[in-house]
Every structure is written in C-alpha cells, then in structure tokens.
MARBA-3410 file (N, C-alpha, C, O; in Angstrom, 1 decimal):
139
0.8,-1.2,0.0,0.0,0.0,0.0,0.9,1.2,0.0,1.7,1.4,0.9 ~ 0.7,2.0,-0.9,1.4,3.6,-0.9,1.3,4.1,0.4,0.4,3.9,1.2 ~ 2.6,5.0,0.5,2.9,5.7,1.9,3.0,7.1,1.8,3.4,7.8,2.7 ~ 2.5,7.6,0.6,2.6,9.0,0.1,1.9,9.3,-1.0,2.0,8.5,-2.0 ~ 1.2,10.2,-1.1,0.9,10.7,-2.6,1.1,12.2,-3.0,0.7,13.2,-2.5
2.1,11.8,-4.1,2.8,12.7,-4.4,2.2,13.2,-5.7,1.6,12.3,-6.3 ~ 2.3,14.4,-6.2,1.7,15.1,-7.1,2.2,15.9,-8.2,1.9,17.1,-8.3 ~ 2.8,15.2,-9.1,3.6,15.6,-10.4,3.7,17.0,-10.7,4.7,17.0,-11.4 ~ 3.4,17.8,-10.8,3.3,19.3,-10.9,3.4,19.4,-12.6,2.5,19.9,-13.3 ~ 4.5,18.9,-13.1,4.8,19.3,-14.6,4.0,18.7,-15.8,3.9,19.1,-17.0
3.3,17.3,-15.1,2.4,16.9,-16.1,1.0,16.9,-15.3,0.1,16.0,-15.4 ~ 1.1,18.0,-14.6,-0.5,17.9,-13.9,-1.2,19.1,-14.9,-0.7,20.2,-14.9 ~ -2.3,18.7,-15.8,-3.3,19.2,-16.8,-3.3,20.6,-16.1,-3.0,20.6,-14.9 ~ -3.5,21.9,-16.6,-4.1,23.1,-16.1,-5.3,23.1,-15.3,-5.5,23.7,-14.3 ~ -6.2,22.0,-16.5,-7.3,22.0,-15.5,-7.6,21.2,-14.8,-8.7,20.7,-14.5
-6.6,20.9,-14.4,-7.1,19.7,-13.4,-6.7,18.6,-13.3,-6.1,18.3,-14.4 ~ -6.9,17.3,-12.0,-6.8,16.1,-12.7,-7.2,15.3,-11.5,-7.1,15.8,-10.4 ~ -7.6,14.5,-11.7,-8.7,13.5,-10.7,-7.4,12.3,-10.1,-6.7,11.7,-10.9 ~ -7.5,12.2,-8.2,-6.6,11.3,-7.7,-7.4,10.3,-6.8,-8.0,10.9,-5.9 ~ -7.6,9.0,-6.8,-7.9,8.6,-6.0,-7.0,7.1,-5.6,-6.1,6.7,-6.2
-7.6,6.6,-4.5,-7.0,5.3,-3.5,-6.5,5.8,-2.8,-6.5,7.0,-2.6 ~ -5.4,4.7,-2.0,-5.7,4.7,-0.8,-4.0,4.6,0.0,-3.1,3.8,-0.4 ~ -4.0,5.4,1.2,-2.5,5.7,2.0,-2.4,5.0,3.0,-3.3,5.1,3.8 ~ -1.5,4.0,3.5,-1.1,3.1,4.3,-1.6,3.8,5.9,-0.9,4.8,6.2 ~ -2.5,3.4,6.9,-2.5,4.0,7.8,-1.6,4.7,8.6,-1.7,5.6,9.4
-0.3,3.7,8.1,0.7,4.0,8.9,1.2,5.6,9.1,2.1,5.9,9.8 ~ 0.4,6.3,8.4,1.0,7.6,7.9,0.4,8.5,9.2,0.7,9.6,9.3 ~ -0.5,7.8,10.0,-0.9,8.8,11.3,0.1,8.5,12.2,-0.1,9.3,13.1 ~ 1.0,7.9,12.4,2.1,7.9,13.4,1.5,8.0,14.7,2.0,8.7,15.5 ~ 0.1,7.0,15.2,-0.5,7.0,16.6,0.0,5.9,17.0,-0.2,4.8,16.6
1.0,6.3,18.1,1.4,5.4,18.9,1.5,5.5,19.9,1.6,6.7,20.2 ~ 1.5,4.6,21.1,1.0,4.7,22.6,0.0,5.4,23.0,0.5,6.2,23.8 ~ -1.3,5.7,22.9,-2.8,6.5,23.0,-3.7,6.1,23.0,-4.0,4.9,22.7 ~ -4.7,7.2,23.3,-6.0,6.6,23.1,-6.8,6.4,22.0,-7.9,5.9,21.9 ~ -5.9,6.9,20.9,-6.4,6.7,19.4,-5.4,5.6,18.4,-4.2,5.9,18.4
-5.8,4.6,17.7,-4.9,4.1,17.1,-6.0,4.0,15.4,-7.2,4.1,15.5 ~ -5.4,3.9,14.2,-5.2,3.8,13.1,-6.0,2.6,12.8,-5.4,1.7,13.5 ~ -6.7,2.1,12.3,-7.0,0.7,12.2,-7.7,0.4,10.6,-8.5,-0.4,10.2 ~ -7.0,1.3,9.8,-7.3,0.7,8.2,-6.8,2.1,7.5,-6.3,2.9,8.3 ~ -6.8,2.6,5.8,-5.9,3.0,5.0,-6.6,3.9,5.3,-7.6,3.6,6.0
-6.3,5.9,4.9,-6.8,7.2,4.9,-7.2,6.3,3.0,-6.5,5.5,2.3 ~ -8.7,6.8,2.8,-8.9,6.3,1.3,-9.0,8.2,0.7,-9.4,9.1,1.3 ~ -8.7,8.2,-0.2,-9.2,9.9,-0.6,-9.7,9.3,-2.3,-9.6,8.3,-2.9 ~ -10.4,10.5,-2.4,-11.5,10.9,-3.9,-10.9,12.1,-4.4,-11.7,13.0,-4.3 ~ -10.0,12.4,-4.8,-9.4,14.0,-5.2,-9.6,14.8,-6.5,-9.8,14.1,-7.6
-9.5,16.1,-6.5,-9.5,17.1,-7.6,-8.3,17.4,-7.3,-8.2,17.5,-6.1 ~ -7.2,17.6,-7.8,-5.9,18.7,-8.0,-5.8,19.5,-8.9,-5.6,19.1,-10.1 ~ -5.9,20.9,-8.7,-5.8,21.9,-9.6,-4.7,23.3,-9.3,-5.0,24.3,-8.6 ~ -3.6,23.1,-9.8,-2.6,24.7,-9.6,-3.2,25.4,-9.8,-3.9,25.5,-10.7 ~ -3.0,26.7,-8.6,-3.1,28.0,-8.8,-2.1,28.9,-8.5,-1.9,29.4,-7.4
-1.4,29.2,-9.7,-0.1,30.0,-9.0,0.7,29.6,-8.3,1.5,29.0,-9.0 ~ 1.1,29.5,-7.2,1.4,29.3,-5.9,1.1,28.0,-5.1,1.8,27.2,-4.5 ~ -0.1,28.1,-5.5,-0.8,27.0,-4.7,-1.3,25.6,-4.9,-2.5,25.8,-4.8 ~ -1.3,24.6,-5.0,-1.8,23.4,-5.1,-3.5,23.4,-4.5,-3.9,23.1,-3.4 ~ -3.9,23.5,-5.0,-6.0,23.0,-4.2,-6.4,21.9,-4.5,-7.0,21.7,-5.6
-6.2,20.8,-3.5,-7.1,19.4,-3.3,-8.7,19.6,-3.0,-9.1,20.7,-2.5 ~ -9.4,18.8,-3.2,-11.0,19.2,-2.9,-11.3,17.9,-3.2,-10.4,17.1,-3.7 ~ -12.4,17.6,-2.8,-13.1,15.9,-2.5,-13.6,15.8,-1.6,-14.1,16.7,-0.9 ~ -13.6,14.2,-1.3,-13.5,13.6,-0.2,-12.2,12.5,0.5,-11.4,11.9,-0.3 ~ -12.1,12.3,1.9,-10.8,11.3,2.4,-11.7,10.9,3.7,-12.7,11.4,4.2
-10.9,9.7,4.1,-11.4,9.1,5.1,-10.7,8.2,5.6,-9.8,7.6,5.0 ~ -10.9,8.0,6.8,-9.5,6.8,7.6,-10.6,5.8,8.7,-11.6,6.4,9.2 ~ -10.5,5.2,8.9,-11.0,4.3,10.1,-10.1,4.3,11.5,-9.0,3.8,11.5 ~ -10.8,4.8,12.5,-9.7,4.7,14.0,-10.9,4.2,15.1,-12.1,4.2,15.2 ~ -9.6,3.7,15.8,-10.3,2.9,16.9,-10.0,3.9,18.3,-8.8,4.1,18.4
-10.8,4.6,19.4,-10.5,5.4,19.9,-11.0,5.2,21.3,-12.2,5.0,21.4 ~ -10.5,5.1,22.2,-10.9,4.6,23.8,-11.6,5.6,24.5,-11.1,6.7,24.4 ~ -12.7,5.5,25.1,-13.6,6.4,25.4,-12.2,6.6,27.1,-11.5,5.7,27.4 ~ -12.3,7.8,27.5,-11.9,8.2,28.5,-12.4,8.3,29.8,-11.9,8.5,30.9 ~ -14.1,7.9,29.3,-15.0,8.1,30.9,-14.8,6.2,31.0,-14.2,5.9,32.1
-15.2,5.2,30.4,-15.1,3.6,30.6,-14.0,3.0,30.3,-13.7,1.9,30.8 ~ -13.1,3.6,29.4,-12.1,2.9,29.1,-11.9,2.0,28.2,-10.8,1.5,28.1 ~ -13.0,1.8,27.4,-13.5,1.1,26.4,-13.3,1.1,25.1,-14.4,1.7,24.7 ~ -12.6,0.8,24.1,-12.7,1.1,22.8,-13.7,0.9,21.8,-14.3,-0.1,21.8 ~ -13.9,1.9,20.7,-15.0,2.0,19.9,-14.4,2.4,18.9,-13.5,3.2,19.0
-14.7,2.0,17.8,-14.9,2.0,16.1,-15.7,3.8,16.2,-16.6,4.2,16.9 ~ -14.8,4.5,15.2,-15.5,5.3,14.3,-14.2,5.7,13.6,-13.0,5.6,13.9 ~ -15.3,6.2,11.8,-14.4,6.6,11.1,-14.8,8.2,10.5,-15.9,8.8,10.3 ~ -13.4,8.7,10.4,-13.3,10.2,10.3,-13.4,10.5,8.3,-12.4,10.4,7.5 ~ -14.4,10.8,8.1,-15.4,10.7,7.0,-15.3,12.4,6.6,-16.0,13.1,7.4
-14.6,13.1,5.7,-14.7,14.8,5.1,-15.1,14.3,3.9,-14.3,13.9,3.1 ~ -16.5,14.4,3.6,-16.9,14.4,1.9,-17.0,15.7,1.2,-16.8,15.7,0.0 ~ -17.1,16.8,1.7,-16.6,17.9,1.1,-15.0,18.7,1.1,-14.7,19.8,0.6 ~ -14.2,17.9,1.9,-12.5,18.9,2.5,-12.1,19.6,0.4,-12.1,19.3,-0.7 ~ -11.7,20.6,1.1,-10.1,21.6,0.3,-9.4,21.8,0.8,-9.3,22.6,1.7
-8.2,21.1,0.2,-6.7,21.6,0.9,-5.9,22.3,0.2,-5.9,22.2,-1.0 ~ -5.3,23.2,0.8,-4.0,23.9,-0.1,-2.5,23.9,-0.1,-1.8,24.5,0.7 ~ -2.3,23.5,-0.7,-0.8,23.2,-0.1,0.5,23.9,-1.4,0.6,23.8,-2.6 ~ 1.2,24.7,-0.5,1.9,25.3,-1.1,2.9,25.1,-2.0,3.6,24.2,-1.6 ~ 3.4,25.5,-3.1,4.0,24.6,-3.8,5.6,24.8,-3.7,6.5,23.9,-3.6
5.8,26.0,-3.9,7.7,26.3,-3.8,8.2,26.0,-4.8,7.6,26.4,-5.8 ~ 9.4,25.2,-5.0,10.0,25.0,-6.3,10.1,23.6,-6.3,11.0,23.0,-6.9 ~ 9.5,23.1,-5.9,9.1,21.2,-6.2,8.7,21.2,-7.2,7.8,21.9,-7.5 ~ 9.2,20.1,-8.3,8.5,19.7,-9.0,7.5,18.5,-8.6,6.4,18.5,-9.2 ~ 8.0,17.5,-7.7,6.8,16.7,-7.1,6.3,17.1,-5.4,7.0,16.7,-4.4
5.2,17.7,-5.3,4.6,17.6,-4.2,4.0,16.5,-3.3,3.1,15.7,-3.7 ~ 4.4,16.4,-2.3,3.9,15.6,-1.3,2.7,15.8,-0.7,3.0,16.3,0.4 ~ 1.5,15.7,-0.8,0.7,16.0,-0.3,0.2,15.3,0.8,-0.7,15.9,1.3 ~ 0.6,14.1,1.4,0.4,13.4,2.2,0.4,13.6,3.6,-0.4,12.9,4.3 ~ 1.0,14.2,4.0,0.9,15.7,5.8,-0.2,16.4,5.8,-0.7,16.7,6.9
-0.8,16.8,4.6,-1.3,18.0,4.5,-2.9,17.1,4.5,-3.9,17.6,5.0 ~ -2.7,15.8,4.0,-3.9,15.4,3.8,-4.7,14.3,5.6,-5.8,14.1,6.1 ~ -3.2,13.9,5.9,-3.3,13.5,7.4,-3.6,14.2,8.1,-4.3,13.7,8.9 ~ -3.1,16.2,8.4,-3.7,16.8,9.1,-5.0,17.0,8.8,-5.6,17.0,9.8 ~ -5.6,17.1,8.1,-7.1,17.7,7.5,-7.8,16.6,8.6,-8.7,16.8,9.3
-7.1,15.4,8.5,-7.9,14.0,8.9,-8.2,14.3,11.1,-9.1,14.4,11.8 ~ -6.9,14.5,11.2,-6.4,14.4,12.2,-7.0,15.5,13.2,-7.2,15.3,14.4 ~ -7.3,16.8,12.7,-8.1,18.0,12.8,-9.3,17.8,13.2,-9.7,18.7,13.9 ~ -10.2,16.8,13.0,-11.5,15.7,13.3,-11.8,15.5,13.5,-13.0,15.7,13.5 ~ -10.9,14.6,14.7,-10.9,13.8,16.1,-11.8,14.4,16.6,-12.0,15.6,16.6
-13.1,13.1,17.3,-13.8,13.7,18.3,-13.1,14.8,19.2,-12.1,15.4,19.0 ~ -13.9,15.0,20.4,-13.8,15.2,21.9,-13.8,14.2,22.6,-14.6,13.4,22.6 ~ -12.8,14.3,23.5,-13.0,13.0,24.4,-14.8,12.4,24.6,-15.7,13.2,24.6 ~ -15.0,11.5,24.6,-16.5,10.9,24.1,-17.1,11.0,25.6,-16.7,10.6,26.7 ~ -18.1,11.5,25.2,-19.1,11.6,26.8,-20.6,10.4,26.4,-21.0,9.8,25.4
-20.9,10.6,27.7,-21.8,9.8,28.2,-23.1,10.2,28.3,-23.1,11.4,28.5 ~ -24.8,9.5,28.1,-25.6,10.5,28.0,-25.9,10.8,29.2,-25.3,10.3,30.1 ~ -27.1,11.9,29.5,-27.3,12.5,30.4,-28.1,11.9,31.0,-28.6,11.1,30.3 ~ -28.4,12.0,32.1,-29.5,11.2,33.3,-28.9,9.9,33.8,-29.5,9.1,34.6 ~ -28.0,9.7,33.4,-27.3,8.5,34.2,-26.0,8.1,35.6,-24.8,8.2,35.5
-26.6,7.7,36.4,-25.9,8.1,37.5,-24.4,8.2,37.5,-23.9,7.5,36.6 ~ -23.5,8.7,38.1,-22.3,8.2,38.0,-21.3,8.7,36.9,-20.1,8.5,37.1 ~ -21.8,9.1,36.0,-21.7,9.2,34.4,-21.4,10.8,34.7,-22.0,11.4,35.6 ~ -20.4,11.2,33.9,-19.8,12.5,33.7,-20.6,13.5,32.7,-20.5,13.0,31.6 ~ -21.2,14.5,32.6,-22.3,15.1,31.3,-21.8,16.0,30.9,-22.6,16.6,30.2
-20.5,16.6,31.0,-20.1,17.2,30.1,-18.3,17.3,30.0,-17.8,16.6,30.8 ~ -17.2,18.0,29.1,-16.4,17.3,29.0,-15.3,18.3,29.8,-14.1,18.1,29.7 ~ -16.0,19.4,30.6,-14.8,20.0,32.1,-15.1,19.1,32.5,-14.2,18.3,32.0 ~ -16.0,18.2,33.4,-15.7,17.3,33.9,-14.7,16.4,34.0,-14.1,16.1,35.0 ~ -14.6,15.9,32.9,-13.3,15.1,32.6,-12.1,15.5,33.3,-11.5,14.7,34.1
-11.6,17.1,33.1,-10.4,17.5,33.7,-10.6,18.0,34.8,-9.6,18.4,35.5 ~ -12.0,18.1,35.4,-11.7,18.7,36.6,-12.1,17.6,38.0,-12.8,17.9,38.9 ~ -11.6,16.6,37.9,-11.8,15.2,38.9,-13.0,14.9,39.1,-13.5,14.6,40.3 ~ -14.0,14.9,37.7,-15.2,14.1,37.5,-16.5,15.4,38.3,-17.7,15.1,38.4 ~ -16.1,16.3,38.6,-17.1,17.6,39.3,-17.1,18.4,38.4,-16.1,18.9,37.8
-18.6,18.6,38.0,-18.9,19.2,36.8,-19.1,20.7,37.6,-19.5,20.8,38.8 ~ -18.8,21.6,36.9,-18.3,22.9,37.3,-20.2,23.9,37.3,-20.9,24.1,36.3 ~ -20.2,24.3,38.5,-21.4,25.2,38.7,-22.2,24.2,39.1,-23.3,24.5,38.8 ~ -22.1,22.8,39.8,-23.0,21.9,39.9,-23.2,21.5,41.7,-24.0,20.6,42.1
END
C-alpha cells in the first residue's frame, strides 16, 4: 500500500486532474494513546494549480479505533470529510507531497474526548468534567 501521494506538478493538466485510493494508515504515526489507526486514509481527489498553490477538494477518510476516557473502552469510528479543500503550497518542487497535509485535515477531526448520556448516574455530562476530577463545574 502507498505511503505517500505525491503530485507531479509538470504533467499535472491546467485544469485539473482527478486522484484517488488509498494511504497506508501508517501515515498517522498513533502510537502509545487513546487513538490508534485501524485501516488506509482512502481519498477521492480534484488537484488543480493555482499559481502558488496546489487545491485538493473531494473527499478522504481513515478508520480509527478510539478509547472512550470516561469507561475505558474502545469504539470503532471513522473520520469521513466528503466535502474537504486543501492547499498546499507549492515552492519550487516539482513533485509535491501531499500526504501531511492530507493527514492533518484527517487528524483536525478527532472527536472530543467521548461523553456519556445524560440522566445517568455516576456518568460524567459534560467534557470539564473530565479535567476537573469528574465535578462538573457550577453543579
């Protein structure tokens, strides 16, 4: 599985040009946490130069496994942007790396530490709580 997608600049069309599949998870670098990686970032892409600038637009998506903080428990969800634009600057590369730029967009995402619903005893309702030794503030 590719570990980068990199972006030709000199034979990329004026108007455009359509990128898609998929970046080895490995590319979130989550290690030791409450969030780990658990399948490829997939992207749907537009690349089009402007000047300066490189503009990605689509969609990307990654699958992570993320441990709730109030049970301790791990849960499946995936970080899903069907509309993102990225920009990424170009300088004097002829091949751009876009692959940082597309991990942050992903990574920017991340829930909030995951809360619990309300009316349940014991159960923390909102997410000061969490940092403030489980006493919800004004309560």
């Amino acid at each position: 599985m590719e570990t980068s997608l990199i972006i030709d600049l000199p034979t990329l069309p004026e108007e455009g040009k359509a990128f898609s599949g998929e970046l080895d998870g490995a590319i979130f670098d989550l290690t030791g946490g409450d969030v780990r990686s658990v399948g490829p970032l997939a992207y749907d892409l537009w690349a089009q130069r402007f000047e300066s600038e490189l503009l990605l637009t689509g969609a990307v998506s990654a699958p992570f496994e993320f441990t709730c903080v109030v049970t301790l428990k791990p849960f499946m969800k995936t970080i899903h942007l069907p509309q993102t634009a990225v920009s990424v600057e170009i300088g004097n590369a002829s091949g751009l790396d876009v692959t940082e730029a597309l991990r942050e967009e992903v990574l920017i995402e991340f829930p909030p530490p995951p809360l619990r619903p309300r009316g349940r005893p014991g159960i923390l309702r909102n997410r000061s709580a969490i940092f403030s030794g489980g006493q919800v503030p004004g309560r």
